[in-house]
N, C-alpha and C positions, 0 to 999 in steps of 0.2 A: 734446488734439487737435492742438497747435500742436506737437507733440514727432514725431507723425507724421505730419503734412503736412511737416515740415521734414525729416524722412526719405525722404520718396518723393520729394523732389523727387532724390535722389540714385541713384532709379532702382533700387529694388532689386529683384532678380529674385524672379519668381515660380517658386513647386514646385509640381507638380502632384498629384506621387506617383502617373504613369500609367509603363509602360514604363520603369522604375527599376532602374539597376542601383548597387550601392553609391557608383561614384564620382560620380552626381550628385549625390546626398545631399552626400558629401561637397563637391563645389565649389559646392554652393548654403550649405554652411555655413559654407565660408573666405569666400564671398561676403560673407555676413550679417558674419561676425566684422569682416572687412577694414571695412565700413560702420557698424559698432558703433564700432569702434576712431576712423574717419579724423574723425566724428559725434561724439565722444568721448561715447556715450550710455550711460548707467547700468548699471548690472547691472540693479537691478529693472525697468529696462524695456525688456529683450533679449527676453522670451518672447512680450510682449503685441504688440512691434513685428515679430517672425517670426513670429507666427500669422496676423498682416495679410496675410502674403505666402505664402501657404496658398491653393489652391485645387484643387477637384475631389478626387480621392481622398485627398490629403492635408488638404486642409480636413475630411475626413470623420471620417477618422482622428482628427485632433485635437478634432470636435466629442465624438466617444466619450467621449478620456478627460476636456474638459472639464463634460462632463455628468453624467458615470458621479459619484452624492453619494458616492463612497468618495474620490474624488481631492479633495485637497489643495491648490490651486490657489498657493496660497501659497508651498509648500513646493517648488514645482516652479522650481528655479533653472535661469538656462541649461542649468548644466553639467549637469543633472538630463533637461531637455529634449532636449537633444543625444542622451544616453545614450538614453531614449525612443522619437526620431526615427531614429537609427541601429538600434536593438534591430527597430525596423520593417520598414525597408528593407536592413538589412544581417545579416540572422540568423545564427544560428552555424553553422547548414550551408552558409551560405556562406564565412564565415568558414574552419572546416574545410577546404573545397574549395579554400582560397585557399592555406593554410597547407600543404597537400599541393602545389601549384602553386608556391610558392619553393621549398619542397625538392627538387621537382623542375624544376624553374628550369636552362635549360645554355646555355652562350654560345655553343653551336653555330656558327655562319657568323656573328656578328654583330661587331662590332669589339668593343672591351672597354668603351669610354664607352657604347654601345649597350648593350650588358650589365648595365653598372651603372647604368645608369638604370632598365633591366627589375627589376631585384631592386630597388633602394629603392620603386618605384612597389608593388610586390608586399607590400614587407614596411614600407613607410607602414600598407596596412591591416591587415597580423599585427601591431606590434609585439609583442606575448606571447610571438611564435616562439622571438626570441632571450633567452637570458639576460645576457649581456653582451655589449658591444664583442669581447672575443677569439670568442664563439660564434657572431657576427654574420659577421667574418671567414672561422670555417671554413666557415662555411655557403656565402658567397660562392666562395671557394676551392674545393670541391668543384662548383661548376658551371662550372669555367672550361674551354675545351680542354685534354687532356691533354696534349700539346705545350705550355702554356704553366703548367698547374698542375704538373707535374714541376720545371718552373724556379723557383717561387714557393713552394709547400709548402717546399723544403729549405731556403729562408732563415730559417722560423722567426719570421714576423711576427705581435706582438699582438694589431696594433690594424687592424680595418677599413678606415679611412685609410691606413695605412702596408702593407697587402697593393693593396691601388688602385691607388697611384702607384708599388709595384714590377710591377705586373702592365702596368699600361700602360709603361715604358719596358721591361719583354722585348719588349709586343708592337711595340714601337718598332727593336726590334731593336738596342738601345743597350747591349745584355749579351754 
């Protein structure tokens, strides 16, 4: 008990799981991790101290599977939990939907830092999309303005990094 009184005094937010879209899930779980981490608290007692911070359709959720006598209680490690907790709130049709949404992803009117902030915020939640650094690239590349992707394609860059910082000094006009 002294393990999570000295937790909550650190304020950690509550989920509800009402009105949920993936990324709260996600920023209630960088939440939790950030307070695991600065806590320096156990693995084995990551799940027991995020179920505390569960309420309403999410505490509901988690009463299921801790009830359902086929679950394993034990066996359920964070990283197990996570997976779980996301499989709930973040399902593959949306998933899907999201992974159609970076491919068709385009920098239209927006600056390039703009841009590239839209596509990693996008494909934070695909990572699967890409298969490597150079496929991450083309993907980016092909959303860019065709006025500045004409400039950029013909150099022939790798690496995602390295298509970024030539794509912002074209749009800098330093070419």
């Amino acid at each position: 008990m002294d393990r999570l009184n000295e937790f909550k005094r650190c304020n950690p937010q509550i989920f509800e799981g009402k009105k949920v879209d993936h990324w709260i899930v996600e920023k209630w779980l960088m939440h939790m991790e950030k307070l695991f981490h600065d806590t320096f608290m156990k693995e084995r007692d990551r799940v027991w101290l995020a179920t505390h911070h569960l309420d309403g359709k999410a505490y509901r959720w988690w009463l299921d599977i801790r009830d359902n006598p086929n679950t394993d209680l034990s066996a359920i490690s964070w990283k197990r939990f996570k997976e779980l907790l996301m499989a709930k709130y973040f399902p593959e049709s949306v998933k899907r939907k999201m992974e159609q949404d970076l491919h068709g992803l385009r920098q239209e009117d927006r600056t390039v830092a703009e841009y590239e902030r839209e596509f990693s915020r996008h494909l934070h939640c695909v990572p699967f999309v890409v298969r490597d650094d150079e496929d991450k690239a083309r993907i980016f590349e092909r959303g860019l303005r065709p006025s500045i992707f004409r400039l950029v394609q013909s150099s022939n860059l790798h690496t995602y990094r390295d298509v970024v910082n030539r794509v912002l000094i074209v749009e800098s006009g330093a070419v």
